[in-house]
N, C-alpha and C positions, 0 to 999 in steps of 0.2 A: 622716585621720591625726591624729596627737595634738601637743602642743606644750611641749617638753621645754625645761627650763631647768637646766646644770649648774651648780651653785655651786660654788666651790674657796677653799678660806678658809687651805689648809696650804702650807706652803715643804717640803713631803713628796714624794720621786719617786716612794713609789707612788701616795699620793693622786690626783698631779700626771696620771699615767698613768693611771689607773683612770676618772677625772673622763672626760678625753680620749678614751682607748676607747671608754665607753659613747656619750660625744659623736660619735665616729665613727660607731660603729652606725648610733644614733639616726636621725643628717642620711642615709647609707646605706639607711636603709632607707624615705625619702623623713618622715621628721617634722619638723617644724618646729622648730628645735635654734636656744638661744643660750646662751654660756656668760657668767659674771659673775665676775672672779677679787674676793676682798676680803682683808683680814687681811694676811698672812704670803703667801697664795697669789699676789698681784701679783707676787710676785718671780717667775712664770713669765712675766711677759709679755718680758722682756728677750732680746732677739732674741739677744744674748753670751751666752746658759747655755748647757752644757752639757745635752744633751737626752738623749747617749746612755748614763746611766749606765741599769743593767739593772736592773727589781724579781726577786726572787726566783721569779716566775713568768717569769721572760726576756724579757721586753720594757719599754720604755722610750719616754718620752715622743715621743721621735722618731718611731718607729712610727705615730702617729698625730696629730699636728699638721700636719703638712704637708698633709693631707688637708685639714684644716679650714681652714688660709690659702687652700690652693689652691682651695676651695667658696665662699670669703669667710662661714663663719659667725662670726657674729659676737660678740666677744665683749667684756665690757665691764670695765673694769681701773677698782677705786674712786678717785676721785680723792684725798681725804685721804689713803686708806693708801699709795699712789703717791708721794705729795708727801713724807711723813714719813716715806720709804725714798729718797728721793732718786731715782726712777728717770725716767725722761727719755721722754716719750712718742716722742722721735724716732728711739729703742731696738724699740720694739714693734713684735709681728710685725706687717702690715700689715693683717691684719682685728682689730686691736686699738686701742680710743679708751679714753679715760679717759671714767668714767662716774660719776653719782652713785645715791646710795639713794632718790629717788624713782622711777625709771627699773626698778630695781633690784624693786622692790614692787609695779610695774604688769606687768610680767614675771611678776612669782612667781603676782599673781592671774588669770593665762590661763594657765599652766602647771603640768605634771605634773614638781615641783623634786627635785632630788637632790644633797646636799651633800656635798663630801669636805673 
């Protein structure tokens, strides 16, 4: 099996969902799945968003994160961009830590990466 790493660097709900989906698949279809939010994208870590707005394809983030809390894949929320959005690790979904760019780059060099 292969070893997937999504990156999400957009505050975008399709991004947000697209990311997610594939991340579903992925762990789904037994691969080794970790997702890393950075940028703009940590704003999906906060447990209060709203998850259910629909992309133009009719689904929505909800659809497919609960899956990935409920598996504990793991995902890693940058700590700078965290801190300078003010968001509160004690907000996040529960398979969710603050992470940094080393961690981030040791990931990317075992894995098959895909960024939204």
């Amino acid at each position: 099996m292969a070893n997937f790493l999504f990156v999400l660097s957009k505050d975008d709900n399709e991004a947000a969902t697209r990311c997610l989906q594939f991340a579903k698949i992925a762990h789904d279809k037994g691969h080794t799945v970790n997702l890393f939010f950075i940028d703009s994208g940590v704003m999906w870590a906060d447990s209060g968003r709203d998850l259910t707005i629909k992309t133009a394809t009719g689904d929505c983030p909800n659809d497919y994160l609960p899956y990935l809390v409920e598996n504990e894949v793991q995902v890693g929320i940058c700590t700078p961009c965290a801190n300078n959005r003010k968001l509160d690790e004690s907000n996040f979904f529960p398979n969710m830590v603050l992470d940094g760019g080393p961690h981030l780059i040791d990931m990317a060099a075992e894995a098959k990466v895909f960024n939204f």
